[in-house]
Biopython code that builds the backbone (N, CA, C, O; Angstrom):
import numpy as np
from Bio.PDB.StructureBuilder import StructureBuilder

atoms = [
    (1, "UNK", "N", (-14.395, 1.715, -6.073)),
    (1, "UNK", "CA", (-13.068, 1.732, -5.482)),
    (1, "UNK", "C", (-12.533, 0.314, -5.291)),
    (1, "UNK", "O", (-11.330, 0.066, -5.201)),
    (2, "UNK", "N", (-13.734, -0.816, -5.221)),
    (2, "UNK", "CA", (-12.910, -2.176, -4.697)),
    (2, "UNK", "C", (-12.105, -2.410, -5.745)),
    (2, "UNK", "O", (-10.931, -2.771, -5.660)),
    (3, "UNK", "N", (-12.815, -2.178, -6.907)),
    (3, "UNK", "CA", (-12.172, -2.731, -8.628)),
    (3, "UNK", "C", (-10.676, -2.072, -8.375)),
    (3, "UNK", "O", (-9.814, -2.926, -8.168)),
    (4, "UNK", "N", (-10.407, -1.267, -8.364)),
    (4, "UNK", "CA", (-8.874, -0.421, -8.563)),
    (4, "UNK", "C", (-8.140, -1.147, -7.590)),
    (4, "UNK", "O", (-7.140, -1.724, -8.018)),
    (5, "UNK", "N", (-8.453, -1.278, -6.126)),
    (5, "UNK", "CA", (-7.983, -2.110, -5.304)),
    (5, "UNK", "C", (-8.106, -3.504, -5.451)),
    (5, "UNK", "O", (-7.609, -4.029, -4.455)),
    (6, "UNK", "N", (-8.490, -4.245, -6.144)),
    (6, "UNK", "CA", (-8.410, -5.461, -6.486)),
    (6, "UNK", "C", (-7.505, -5.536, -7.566)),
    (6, "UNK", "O", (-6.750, -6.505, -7.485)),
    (7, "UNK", "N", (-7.311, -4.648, -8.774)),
    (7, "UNK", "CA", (-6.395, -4.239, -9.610)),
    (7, "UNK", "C", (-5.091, -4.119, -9.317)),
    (7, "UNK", "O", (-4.344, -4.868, -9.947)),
    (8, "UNK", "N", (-4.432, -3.123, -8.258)),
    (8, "UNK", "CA", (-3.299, -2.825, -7.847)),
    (8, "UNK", "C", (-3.445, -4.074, -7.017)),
    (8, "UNK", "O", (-2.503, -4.682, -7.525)),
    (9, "UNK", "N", (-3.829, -4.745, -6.295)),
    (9, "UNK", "CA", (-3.289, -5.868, -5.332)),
    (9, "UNK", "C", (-3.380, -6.994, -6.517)),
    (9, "UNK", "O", (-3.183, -8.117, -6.054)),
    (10, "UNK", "N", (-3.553, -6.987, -7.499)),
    (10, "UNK", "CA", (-3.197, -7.746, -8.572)),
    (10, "UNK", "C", (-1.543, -7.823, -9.253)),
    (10, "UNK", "O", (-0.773, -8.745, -9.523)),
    (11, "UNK", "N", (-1.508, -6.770, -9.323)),
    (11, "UNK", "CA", (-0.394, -5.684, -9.904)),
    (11, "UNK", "C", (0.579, -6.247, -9.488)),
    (11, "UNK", "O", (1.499, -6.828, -10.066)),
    (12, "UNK", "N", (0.240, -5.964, -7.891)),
    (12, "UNK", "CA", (1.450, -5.896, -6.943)),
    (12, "UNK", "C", (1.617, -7.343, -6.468)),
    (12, "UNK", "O", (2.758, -7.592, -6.078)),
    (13, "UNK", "N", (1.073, -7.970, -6.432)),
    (13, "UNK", "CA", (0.859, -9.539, -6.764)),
    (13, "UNK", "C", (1.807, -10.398, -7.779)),
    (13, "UNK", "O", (2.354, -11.470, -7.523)),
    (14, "UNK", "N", (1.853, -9.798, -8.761)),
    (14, "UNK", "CA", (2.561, -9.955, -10.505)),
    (14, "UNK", "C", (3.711, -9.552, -10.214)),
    (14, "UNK", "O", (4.606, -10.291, -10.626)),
    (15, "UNK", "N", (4.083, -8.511, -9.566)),
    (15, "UNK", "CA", (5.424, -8.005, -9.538)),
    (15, "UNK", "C", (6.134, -9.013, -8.770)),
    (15, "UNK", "O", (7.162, -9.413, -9.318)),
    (16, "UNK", "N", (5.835, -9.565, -7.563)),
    (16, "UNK", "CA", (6.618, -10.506, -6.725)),
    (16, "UNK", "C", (6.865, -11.918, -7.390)),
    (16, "UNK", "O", (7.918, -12.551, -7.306)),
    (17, "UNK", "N", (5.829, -12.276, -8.003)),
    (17, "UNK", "CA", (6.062, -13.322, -9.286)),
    (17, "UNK", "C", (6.614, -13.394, -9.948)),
    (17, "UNK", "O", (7.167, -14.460, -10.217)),
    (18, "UNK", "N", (6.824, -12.108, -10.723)),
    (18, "UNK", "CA", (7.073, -11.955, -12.050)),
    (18, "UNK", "C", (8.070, -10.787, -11.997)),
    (18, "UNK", "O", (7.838, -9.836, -12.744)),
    (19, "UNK", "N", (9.323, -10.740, -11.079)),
    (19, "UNK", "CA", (9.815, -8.784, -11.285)),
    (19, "UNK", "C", (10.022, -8.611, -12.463)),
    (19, "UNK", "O", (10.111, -9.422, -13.384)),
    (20, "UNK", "N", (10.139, -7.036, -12.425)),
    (20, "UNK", "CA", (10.314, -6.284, -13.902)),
    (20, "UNK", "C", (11.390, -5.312, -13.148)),
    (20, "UNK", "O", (11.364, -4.630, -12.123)),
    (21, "UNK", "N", (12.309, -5.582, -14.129)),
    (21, "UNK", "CA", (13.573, -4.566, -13.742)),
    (21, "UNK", "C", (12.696, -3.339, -13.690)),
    (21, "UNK", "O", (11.663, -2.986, -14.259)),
    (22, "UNK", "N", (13.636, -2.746, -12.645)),
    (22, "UNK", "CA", (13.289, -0.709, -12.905)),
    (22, "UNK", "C", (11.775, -0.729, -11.947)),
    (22, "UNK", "O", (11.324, 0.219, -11.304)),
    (23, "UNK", "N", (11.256, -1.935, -12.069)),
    (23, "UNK", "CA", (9.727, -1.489, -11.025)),
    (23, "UNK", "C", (9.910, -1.393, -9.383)),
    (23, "UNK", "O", (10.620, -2.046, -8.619)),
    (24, "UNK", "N", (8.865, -0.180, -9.126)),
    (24, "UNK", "CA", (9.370, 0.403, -7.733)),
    (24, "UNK", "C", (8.925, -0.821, -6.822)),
    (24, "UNK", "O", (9.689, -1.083, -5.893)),
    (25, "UNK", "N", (8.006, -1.454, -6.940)),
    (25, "UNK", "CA", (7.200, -2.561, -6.330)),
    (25, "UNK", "C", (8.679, -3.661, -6.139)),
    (25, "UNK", "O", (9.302, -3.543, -5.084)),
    (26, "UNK", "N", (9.061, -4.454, -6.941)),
    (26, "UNK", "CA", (10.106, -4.899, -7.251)),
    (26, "UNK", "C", (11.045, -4.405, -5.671)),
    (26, "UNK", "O", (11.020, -4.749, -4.489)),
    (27, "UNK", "N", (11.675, -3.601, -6.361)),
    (27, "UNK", "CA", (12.493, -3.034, -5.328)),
    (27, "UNK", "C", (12.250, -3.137, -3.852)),
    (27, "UNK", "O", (13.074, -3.633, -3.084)),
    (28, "UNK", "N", (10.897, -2.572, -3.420)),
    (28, "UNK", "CA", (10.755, -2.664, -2.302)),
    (28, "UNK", "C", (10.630, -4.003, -1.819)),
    (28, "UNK", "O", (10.664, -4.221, -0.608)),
    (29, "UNK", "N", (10.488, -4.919, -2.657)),
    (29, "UNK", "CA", (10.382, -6.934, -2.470)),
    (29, "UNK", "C", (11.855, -7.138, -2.293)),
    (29, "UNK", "O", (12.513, -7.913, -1.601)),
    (30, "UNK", "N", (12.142, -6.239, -3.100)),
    (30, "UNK", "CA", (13.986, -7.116, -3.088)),
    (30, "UNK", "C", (14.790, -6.592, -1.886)),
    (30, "UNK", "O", (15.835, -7.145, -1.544)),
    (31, "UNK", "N", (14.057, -5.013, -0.951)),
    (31, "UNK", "CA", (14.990, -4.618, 0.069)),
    (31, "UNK", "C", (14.534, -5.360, 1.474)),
    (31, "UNK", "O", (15.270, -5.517, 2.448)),
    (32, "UNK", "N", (13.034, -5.820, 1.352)),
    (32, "UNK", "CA", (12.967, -6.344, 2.222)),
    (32, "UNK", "C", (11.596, -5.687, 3.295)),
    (32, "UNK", "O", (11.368, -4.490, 3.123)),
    (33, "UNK", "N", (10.889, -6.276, 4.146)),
    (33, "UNK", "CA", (9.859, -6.297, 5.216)),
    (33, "UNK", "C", (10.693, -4.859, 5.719)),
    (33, "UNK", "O", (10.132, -3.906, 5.180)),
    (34, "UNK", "N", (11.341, -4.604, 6.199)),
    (34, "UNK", "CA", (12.189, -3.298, 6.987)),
    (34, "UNK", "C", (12.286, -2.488, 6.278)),
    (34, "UNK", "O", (12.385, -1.462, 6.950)),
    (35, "UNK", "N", (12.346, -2.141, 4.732)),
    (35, "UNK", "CA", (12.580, -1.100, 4.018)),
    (35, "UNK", "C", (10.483, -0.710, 3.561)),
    (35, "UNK", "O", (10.048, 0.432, 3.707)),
    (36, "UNK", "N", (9.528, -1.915, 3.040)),
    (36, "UNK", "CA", (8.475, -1.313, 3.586)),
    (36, "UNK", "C", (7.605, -1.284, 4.681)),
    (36, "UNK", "O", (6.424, -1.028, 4.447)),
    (37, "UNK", "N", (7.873, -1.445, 5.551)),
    (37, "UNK", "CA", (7.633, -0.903, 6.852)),
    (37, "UNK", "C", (8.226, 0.338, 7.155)),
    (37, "UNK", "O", (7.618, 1.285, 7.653)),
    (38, "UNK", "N", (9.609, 0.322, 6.803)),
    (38, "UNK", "CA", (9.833, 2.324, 7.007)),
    (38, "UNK", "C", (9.164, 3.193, 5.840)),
    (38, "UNK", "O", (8.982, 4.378, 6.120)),
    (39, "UNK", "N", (8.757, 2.741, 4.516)),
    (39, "UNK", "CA", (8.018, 3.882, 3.852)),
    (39, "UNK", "C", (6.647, 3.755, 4.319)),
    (39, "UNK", "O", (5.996, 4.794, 4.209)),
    (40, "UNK", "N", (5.913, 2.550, 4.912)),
    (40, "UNK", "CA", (4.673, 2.701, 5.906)),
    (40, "UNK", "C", (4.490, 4.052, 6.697)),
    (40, "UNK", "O", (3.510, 4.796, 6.655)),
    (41, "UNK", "N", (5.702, 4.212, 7.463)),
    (41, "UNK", "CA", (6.280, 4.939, 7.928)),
    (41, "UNK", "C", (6.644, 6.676, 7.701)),
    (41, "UNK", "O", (7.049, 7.569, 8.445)),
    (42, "UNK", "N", (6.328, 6.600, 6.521)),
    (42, "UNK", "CA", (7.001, 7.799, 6.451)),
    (42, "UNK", "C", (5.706, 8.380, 5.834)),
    (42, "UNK", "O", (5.095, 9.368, 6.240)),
    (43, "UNK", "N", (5.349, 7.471, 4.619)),
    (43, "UNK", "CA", (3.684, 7.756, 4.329)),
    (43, "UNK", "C", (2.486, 8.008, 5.501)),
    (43, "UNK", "O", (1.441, 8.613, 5.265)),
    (44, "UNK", "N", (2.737, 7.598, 6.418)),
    (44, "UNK", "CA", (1.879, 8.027, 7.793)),
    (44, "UNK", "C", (2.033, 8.926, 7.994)),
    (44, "UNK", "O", (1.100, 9.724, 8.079)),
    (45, "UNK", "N", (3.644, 9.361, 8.225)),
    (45, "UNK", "CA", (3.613, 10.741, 8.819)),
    (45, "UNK", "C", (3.182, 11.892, 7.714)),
    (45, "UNK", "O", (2.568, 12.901, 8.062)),
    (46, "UNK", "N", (3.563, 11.640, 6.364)),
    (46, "UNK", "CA", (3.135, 12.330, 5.723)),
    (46, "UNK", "C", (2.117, 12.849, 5.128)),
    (46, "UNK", "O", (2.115, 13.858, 4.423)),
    (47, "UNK", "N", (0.747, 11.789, 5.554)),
    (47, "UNK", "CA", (-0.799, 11.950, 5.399)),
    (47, "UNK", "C", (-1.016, 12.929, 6.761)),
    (47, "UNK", "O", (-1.746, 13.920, 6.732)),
    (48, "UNK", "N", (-0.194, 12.451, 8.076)),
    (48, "UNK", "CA", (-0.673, 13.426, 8.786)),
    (48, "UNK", "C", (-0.478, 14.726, 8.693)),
    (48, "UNK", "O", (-1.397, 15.466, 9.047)),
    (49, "UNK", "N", (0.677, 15.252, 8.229)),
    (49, "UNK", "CA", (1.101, 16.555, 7.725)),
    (49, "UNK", "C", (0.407, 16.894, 6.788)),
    (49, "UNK", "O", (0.290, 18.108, 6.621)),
    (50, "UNK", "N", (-0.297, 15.974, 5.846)),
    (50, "UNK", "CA", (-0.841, 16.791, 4.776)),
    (50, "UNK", "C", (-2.497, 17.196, 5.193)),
    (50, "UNK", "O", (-3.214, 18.174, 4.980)),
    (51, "UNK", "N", (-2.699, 15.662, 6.019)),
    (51, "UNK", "CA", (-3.880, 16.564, 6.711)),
    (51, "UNK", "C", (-4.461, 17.638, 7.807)),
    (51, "UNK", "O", (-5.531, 18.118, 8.180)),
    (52, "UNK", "N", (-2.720, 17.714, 8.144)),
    (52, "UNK", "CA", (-2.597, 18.538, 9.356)),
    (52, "UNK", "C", (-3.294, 20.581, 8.494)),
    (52, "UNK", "O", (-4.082, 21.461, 8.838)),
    (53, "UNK", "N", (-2.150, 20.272, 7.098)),
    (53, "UNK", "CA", (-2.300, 21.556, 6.469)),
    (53, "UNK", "C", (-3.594, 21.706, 5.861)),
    (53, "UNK", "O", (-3.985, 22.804, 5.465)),
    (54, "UNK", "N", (-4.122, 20.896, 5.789)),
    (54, "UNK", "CA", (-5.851, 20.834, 5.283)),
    (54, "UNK", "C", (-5.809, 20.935, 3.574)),
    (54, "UNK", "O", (-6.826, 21.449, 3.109)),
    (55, "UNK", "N", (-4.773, 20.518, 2.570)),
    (55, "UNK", "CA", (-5.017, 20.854, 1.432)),
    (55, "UNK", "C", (-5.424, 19.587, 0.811)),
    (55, "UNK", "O", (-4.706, 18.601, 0.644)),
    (56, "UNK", "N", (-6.896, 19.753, 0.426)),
    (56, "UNK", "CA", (-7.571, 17.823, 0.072)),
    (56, "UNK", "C", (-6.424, 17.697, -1.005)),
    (56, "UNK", "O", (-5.767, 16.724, -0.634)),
    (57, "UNK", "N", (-6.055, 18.032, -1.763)),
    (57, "UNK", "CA", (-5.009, 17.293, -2.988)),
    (57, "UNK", "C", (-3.905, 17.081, -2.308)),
    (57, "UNK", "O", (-3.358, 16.042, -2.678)),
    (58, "UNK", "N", (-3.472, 17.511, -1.653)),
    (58, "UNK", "CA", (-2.039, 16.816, -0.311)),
    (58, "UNK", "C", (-2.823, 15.809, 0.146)),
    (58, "UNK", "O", (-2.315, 14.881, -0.484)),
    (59, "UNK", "N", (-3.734, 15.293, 0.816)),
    (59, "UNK", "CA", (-4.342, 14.643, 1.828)),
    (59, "UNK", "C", (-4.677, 13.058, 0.690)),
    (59, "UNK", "O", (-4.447, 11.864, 0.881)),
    (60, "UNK", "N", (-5.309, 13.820, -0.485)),
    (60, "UNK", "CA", (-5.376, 12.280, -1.250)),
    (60, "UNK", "C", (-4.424, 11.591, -2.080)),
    (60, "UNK", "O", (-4.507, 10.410, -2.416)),
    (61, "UNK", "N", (-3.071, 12.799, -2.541)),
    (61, "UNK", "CA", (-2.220, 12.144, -2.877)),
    (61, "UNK", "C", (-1.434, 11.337, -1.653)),
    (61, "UNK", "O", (-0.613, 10.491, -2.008)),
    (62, "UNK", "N", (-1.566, 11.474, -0.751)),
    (62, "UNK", "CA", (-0.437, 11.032, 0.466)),
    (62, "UNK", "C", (-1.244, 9.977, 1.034)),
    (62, "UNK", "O", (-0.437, 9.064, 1.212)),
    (63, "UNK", "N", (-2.301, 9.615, 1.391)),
    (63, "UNK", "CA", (-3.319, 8.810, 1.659)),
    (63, "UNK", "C", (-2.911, 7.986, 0.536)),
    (63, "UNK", "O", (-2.054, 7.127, 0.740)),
    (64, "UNK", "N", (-3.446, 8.144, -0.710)),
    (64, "UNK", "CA", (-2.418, 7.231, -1.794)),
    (64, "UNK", "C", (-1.565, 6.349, -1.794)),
    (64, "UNK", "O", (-1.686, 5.127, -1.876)),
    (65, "UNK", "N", (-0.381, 7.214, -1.669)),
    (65, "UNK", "CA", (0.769, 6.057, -1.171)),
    (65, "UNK", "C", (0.746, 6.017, -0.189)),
    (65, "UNK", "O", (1.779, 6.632, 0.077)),
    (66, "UNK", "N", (0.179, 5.644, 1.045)),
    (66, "UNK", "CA", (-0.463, 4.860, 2.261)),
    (66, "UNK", "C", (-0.610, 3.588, 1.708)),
    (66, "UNK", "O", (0.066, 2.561, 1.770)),
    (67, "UNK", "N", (-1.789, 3.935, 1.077)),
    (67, "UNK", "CA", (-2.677, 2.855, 0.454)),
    (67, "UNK", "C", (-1.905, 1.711, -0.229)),
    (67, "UNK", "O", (-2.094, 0.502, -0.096)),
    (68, "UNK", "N", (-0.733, 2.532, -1.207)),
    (68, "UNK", "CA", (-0.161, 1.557, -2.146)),
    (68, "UNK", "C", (0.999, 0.608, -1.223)),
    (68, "UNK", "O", (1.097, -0.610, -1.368)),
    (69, "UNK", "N", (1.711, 1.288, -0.410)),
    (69, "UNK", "CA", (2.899, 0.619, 0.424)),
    (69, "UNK", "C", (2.040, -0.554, 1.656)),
    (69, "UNK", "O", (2.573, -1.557, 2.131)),
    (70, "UNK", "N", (0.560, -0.046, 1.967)),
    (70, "UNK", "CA", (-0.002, -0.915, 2.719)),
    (70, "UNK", "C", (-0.528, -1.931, 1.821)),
    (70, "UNK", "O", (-0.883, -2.976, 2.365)),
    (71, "UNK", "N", (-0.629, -1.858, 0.800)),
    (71, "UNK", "CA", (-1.069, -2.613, 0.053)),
    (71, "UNK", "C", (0.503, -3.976, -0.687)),
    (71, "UNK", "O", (0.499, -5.172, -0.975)),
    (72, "UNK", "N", (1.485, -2.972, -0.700)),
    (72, "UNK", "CA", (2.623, -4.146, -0.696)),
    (72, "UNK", "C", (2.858, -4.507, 0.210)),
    (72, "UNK", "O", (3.490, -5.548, 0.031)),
    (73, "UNK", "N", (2.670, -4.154, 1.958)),
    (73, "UNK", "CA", (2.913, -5.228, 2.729)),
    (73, "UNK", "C", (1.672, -6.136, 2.585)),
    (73, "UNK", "O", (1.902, -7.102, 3.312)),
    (74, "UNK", "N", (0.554, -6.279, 2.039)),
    (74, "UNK", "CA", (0.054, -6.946, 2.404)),
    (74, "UNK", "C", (0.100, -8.271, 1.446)),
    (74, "UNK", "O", (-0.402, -9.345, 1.778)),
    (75, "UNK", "N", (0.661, -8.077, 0.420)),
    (75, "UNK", "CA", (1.245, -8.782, -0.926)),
    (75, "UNK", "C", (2.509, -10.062, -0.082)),
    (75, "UNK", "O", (2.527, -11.292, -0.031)),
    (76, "UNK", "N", (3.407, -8.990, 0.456)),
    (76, "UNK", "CA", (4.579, -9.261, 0.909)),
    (76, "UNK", "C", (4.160, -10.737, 2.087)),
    (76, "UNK", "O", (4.316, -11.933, 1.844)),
    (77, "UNK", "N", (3.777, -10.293, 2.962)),
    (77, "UNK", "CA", (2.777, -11.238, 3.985)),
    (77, "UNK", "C", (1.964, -12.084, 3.835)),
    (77, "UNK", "O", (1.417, -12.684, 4.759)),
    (78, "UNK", "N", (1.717, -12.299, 2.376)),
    (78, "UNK", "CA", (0.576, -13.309, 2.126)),
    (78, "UNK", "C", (-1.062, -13.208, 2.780)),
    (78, "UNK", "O", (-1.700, -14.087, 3.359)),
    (79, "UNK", "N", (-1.510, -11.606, 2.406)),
    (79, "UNK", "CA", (-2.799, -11.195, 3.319)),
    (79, "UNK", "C", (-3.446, -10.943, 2.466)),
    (79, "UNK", "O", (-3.041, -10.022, 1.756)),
    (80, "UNK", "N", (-4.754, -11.607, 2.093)),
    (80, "UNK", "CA", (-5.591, -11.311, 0.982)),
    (80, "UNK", "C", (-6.271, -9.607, 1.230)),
    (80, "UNK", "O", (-6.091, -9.182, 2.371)),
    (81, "UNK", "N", (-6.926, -8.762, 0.368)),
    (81, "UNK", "CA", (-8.128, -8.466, 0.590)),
    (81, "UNK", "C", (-9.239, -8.793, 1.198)),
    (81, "UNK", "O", (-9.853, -8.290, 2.140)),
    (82, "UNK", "N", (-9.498, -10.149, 0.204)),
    (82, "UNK", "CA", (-10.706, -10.620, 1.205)),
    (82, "UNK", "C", (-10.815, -10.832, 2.855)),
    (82, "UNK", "O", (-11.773, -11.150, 3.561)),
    (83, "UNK", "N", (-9.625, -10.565, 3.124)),
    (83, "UNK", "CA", (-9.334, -10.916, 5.313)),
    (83, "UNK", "C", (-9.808, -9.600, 5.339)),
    (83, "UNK", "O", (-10.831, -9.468, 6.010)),
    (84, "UNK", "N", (-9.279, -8.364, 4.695)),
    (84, "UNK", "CA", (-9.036, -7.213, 5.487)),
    (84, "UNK", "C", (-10.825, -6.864, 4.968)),
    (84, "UNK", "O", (-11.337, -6.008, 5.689)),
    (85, "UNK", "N", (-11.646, -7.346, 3.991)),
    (85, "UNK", "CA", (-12.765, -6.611, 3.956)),
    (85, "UNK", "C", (-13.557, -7.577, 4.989)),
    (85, "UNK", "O", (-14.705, -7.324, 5.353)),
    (86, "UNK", "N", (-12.839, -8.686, 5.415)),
    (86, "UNK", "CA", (-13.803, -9.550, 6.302)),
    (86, "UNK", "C", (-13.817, -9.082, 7.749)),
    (86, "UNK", "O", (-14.712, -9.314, 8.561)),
    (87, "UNK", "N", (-12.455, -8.237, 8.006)),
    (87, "UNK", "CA", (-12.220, -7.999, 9.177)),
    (87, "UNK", "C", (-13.230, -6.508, 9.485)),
    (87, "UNK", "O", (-13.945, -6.342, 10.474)),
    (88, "UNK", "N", (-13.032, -5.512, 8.308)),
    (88, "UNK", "CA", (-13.815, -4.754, 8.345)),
    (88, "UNK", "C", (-15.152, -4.656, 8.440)),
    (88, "UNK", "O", (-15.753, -3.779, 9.062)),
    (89, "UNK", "N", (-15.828, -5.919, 7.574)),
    (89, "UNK", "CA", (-17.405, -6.387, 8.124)),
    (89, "UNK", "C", (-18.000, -6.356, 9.284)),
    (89, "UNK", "O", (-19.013, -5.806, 9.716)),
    (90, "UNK", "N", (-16.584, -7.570, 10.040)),
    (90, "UNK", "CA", (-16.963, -7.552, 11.566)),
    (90, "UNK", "C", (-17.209, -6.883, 12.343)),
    (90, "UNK", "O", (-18.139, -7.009, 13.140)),
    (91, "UNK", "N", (-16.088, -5.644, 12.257)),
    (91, "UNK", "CA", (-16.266, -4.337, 12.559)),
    (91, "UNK", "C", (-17.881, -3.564, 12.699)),
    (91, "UNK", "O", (-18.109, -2.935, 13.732)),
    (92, "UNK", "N", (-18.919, -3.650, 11.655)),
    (92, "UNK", "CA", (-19.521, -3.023, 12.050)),
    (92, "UNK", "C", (-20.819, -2.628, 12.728)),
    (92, "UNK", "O", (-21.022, -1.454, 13.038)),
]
sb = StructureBuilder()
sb.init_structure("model")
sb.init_model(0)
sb.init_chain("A")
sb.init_seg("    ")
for serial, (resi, resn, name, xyz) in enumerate(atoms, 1):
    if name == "N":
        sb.init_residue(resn, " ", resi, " ")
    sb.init_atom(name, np.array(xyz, "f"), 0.0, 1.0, " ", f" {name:<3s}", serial, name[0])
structure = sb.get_structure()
């Protein structure tokens, strides 16, 4: 799983560098910290609903884009991976 996540935070990395018309990544760089923070937002509530209904293919697609919009703020912010697996270390 780190590989794919090192991949997409690559990705999403390239896009702020480099936009590509039409890319959703893009977009959410160009509306701004407030536009992803509200799909943070909405992807939360919507993992909870999907795990509320218990259907694992709701729960991992929606967890998903969790993952991916937390993963462009963290692009957006200048927050490596390596902090968040360091922070998680500490953790345990």
């Amino acid at each position: 799983m780190n590989e794919i996540l090192n991949e997409l935070y690559q990705v999403i990395t390239d896009r702020l560098s480099n936009p590509k018309e039409g890319s959703y990544t893009c977009y959410l760089f160009d509306k701004g910290l407030d536009k992803i923070l509200k799909k943070i937002g909405e992807e939360a509530s919507e993992t909870i609903i999907a795990a509320k209904n218990g259907s694992e293919q709701e729960i991992v697609y929606e967890v998903s884009d969790l993952v991916y919009h937390l993963m462009v703020l963290l692009v957006e912010r200048g927050i490596t991976l390596d902090k968040i697996e360091e922070e998680l270390r500490n953790r345990r």
